[in-house]
C-alpha positions as semicolon CSV with decimal commas, in nm:
position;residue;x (nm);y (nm);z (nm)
1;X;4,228;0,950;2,771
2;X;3,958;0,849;2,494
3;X;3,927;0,455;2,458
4;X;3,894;0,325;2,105
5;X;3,680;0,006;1,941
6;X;3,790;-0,181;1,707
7;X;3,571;-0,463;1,534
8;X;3,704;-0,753;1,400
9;X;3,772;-0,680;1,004
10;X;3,876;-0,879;0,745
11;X;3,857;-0,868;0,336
12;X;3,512;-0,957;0,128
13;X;3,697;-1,301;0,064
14;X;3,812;-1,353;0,448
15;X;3,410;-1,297;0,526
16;X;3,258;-1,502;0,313
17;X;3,513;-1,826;0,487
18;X;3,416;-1,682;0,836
19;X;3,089;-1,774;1,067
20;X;3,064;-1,445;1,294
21;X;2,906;-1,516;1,670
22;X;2,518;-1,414;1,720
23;X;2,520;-1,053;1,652
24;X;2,842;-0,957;1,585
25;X;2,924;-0,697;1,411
26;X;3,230;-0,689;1,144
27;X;3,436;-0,462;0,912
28;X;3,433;-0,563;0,538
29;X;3,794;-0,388;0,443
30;X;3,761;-0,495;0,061
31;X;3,393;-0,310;0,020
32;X;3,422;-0,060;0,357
33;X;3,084;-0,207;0,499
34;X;2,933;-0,323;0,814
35;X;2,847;-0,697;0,817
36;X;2,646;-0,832;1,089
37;X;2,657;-1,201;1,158
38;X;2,391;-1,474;1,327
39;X;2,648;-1,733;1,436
40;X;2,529;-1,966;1,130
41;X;2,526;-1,816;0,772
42;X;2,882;-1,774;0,608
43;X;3,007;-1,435;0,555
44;X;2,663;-1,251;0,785
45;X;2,471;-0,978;0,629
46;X;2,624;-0,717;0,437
47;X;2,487;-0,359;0,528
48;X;2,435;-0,104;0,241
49;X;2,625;0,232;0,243
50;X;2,478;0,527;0,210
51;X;2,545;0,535;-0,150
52;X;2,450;0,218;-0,285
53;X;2,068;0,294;-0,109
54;X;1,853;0,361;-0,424
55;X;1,688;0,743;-0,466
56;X;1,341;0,650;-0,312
57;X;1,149;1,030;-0,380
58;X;1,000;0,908;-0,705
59;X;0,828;0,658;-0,561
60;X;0,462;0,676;-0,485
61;X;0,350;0,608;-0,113
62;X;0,060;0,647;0,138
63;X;0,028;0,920;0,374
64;X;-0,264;0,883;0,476
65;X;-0,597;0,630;0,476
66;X;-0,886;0,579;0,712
67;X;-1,137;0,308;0,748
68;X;-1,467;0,272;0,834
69;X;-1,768;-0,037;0,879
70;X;-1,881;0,028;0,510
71;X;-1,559;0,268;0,379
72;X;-1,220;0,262;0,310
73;X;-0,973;0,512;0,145
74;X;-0,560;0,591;0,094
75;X;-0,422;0,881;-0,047
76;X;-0,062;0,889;-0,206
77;X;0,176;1,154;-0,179
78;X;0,120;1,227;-0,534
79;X;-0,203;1,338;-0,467
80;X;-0,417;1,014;-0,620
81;X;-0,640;0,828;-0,364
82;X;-0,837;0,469;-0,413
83;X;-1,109;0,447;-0,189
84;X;-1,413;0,195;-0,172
85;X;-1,699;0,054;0,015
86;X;-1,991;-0,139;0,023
87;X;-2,403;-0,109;0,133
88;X;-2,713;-0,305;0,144
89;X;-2,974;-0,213;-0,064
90;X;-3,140;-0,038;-0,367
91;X;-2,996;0,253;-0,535
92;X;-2,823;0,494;-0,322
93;X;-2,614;0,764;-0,300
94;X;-2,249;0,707;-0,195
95;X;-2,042;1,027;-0,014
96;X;-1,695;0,987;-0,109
97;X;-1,486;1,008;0,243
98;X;-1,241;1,219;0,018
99;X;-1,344;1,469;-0,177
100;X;-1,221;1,493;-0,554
101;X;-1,044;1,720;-0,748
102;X;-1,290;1,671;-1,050
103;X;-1,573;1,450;-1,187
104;X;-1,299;1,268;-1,436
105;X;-1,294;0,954;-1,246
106;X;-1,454;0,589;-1,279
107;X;-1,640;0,389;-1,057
108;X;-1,592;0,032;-1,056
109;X;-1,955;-0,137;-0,934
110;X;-2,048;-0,519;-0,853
111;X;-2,322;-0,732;-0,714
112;X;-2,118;-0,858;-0,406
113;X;-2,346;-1,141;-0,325
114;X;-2,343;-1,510;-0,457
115;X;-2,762;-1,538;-0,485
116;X;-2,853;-1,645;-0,822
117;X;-3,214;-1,486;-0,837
118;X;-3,013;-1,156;-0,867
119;X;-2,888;-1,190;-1,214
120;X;-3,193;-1,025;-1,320
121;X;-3,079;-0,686;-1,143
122;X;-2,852;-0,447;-1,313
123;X;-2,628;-0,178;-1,151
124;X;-2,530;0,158;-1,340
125;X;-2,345;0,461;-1,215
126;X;-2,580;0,744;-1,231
127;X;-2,522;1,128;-1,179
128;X;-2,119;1,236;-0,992
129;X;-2,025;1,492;-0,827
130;X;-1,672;1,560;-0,639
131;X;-1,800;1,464;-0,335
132;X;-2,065;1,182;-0,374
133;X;-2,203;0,929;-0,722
134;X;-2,512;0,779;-0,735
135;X;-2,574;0,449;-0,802
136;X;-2,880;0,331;-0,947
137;X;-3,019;-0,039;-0,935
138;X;-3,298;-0,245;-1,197
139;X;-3,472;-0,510;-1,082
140;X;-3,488;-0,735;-0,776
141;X;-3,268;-0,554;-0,560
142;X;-3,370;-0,495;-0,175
143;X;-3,119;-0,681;-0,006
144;X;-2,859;-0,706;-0,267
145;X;-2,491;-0,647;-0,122
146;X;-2,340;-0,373;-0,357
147;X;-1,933;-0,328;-0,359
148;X;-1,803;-0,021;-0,534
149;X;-1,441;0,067;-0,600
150;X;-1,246;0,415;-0,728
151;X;-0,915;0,390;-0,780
152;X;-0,599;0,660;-0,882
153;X;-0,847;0,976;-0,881
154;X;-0,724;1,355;-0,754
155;X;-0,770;1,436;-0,459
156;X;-0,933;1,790;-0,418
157;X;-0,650;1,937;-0,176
């Protein structure tokens, strides 16, 4: 012979007059949900039914990223990645940990480094490619800490 559980159960009105034990779990009759209770807050927590969950697929998320001392990137399941990083130095070039799908895309460059005497230097984006941007400094520059940023470009696969 099969054995059968039954939870306690009572209407949407019953629940929200009723303090369930520490994890108890009870049967909302009035909206056919689960509620589960913490032995202090009227009525528990009312779990969500399959159907009232919202359609999540057109919603942008990350599926993958990576990290490194002077690198970081994310790329979306759309296919758009931000990525960004930092050096030490004069002008350089920068290889992009993900490649792109085309040279339509902006980097964002800044002096990362409170020293006044630096004002005089000036940054500029110079020559891009799909893989790797230049960046080209003026002035007093040796040890100036450079930040760059790229955000919502294609991805090349």
């Amino acid at each position: 012979m099969s054995r059968q559980i039954q939870f306690r159960r009572g209407t949407a009105t019953e629940h929200e007059n009723f303090t369930g034990a520490v994890g108890e779990i009870t049967v909302d009759t009035t909206n056919n949900t689960l509620r589960v209770h913490d032995g202090t807050t009227l009525g528990g927590t009312s779990l969500a039914r399959a159907d009232a969950v919202p359609d999540l697929t057109s919603f942008d998320y990350i599926v993958a990223s990576g990290r490194t001392d002077t690198m970081w990137w994310r790329k979306y399941k759309s296919g758009t990645v931000d990525m960004g990083g930092h050096y030490t130095g004069n002008a350089t070039t920068i290889t992009l940990p993900v490649k792109l799908a085309n040279t339509n895309y902006e980097v964002l460059i800044s002096k990362n480094d409170p020293v006044a005497y630096w004002a005089s230097t000036h940054l500029a984006v110079g020559t891009r490619s799909t893989n790797k941007f230049v960046i080209s400094t003026y002035g007093d520059s040796a040890n100036m800490r450079v930040a760059w940023q790229i955000t919502n470009a294609i991805a090349a696969d």
